[in-house]
C-alpha positions in Angstrom: -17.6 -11.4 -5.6 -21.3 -10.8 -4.6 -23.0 -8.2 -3.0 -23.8 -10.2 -0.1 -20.2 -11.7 -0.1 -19.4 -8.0 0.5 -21.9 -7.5 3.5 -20.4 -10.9 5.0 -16.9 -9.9 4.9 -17.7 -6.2 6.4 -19.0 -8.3 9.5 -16.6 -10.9 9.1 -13.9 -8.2 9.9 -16.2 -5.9 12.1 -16.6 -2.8 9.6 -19.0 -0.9 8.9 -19.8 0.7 4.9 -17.7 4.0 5.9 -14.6 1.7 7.0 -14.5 -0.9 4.2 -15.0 2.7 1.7 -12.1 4.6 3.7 -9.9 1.3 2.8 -11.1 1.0 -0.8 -10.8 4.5 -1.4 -14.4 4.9 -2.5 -17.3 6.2 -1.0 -19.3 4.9 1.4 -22.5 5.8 -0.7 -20.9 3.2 -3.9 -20.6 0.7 -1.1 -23.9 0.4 0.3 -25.3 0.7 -3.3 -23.0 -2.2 -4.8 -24.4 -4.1 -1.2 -27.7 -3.5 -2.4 -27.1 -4.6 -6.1 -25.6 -1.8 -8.5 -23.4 -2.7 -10.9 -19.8 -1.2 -10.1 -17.0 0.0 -12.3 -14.2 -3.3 -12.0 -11.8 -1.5 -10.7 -14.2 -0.6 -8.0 -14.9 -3.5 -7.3 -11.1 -4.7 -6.9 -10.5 -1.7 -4.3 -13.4 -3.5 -2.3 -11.9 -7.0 -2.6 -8.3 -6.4 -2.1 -9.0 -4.1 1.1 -11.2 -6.8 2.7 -8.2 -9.4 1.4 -5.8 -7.3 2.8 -7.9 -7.2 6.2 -7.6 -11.6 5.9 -10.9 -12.5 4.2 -11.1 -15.2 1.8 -13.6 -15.3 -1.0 -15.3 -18.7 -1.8 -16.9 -18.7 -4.9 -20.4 -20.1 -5.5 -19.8 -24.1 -6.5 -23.8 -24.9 -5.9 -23.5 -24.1 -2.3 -23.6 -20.2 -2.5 -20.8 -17.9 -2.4 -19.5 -17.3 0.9 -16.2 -15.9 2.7 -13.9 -16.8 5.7 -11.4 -15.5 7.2 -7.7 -16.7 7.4 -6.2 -18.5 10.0 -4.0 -16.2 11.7 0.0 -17.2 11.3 1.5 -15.7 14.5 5.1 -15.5 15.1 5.0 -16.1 18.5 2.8 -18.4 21.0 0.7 -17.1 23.5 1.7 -16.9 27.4 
């Protein structure tokens, strides 16, 4: 995971750094300075990733194209009426 893989799943999901930090249980100062390139402790940077998982993102790691992200397809129980 990227910094900018973190800024695209943020908007992905619609939050801003103070959500995604209240999720990860960090602050939202470590998020905007591992956004803007800082190196982060690993299991800082799991907290990140698993809350944005958790919120349906998928990370797509960087195979020549750039790293990216997308978000799940939703698996509803029902069907819309």
């Amino acid at each position: 995971m990227v910094p900018v893989q973190i800024r695209m799943a943020r908007a992905a999901v619609g939050w801003g750094v103070r959500e995604l930090a209240e999720k990860a249980g960090v602050t939202a100062n470590t998020v905007t300075r591992i956004e803007n390139g800082a190196d982060a402790k690993q299991s800082t940077m799991t907290a990140l990733r698993s809350a944005l998982e958790a919120a349906g993102v998928e990370f797509i790691p960087e195979n020549g194209g750039g790293a990216g992200v997308r978000l799940r397809k939703r698996q509803d129980a029902g069907s819309e009426s």
